[in-house]
C-alpha positions as CSV (number, residue, x, y, z in Angstrom):
1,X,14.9,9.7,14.4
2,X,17.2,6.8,15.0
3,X,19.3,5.4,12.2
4,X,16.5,1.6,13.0
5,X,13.5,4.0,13.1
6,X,13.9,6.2,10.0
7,X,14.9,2.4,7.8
8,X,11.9,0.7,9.4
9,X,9.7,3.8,8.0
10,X,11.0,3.9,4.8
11,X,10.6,0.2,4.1
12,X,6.7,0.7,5.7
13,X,6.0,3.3,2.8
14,X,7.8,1.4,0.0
15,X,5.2,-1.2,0.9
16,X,2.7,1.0,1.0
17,X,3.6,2.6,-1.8
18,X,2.7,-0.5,-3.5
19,X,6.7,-1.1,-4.0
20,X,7.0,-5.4,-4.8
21,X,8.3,-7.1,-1.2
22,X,11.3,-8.2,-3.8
23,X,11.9,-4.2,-4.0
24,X,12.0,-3.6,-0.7
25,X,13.9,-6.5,0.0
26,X,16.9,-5.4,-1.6
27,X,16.6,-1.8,-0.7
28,X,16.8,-3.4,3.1
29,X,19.6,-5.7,2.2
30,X,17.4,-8.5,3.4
31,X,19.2,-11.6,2.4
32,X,15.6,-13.3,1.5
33,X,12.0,-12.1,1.2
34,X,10.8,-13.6,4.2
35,X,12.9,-11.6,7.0
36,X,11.6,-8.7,4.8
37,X,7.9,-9.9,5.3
38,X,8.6,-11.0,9.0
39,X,9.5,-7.3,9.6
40,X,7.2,-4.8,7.8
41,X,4.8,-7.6,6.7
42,X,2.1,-5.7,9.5
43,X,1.9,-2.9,6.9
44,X,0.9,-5.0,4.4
45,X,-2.8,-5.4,5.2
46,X,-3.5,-1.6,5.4
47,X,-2.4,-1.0,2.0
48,X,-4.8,-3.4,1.4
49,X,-7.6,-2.0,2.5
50,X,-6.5,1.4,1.0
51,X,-6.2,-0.4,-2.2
52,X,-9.4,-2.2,-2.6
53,X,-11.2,1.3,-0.8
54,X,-9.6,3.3,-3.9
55,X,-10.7,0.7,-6.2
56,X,-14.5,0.7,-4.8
57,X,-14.6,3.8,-4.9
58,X,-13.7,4.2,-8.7
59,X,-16.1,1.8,-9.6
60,X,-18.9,3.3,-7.9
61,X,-18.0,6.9,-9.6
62,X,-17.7,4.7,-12.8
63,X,-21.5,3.6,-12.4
64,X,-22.3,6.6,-11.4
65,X,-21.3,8.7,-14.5
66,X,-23.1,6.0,-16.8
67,X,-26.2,6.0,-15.0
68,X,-26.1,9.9,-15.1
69,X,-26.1,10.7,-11.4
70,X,-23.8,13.7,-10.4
71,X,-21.0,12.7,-7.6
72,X,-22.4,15.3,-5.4
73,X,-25.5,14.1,-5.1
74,X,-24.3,10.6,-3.3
């Protein structure tokens, strides 16, 4: 992998790690949060989604278990 393509992945999972933009910022060298955003900001929205997904799904399980009903039977 090139030297641009391996820095431009690991910045992309940092952020979807849930790592702060500031984070990722300085592990880029970025002299300001916005080049850092104008870069890998498109990973951003995914991690999203995954986010509030997880979250849903927790909740559900949640309501779930105190109404009684097994997991498996959803």
């Amino acid at each position: 992998m090139m030297r641009f393509g391996f820095r431009h992945a690991v910045a992309s999972e940092l952020i979807d790690s849930g790592a702060p933009i500031s984070v990722v910022q300085t592990q880029m060298r970025h002299s300001d949060p916005r080049i850092t955003l104008g870069i890998y900001g498109h990973v951003i929205p995914q991690s999203q989604r995954d986010a509030i997904e997880s979250l849903a799904d927790r909740i559900q399980g949640q309501l779930l278990t105190e109404m009684g009903i097994a997991d498996s039977a959803v």
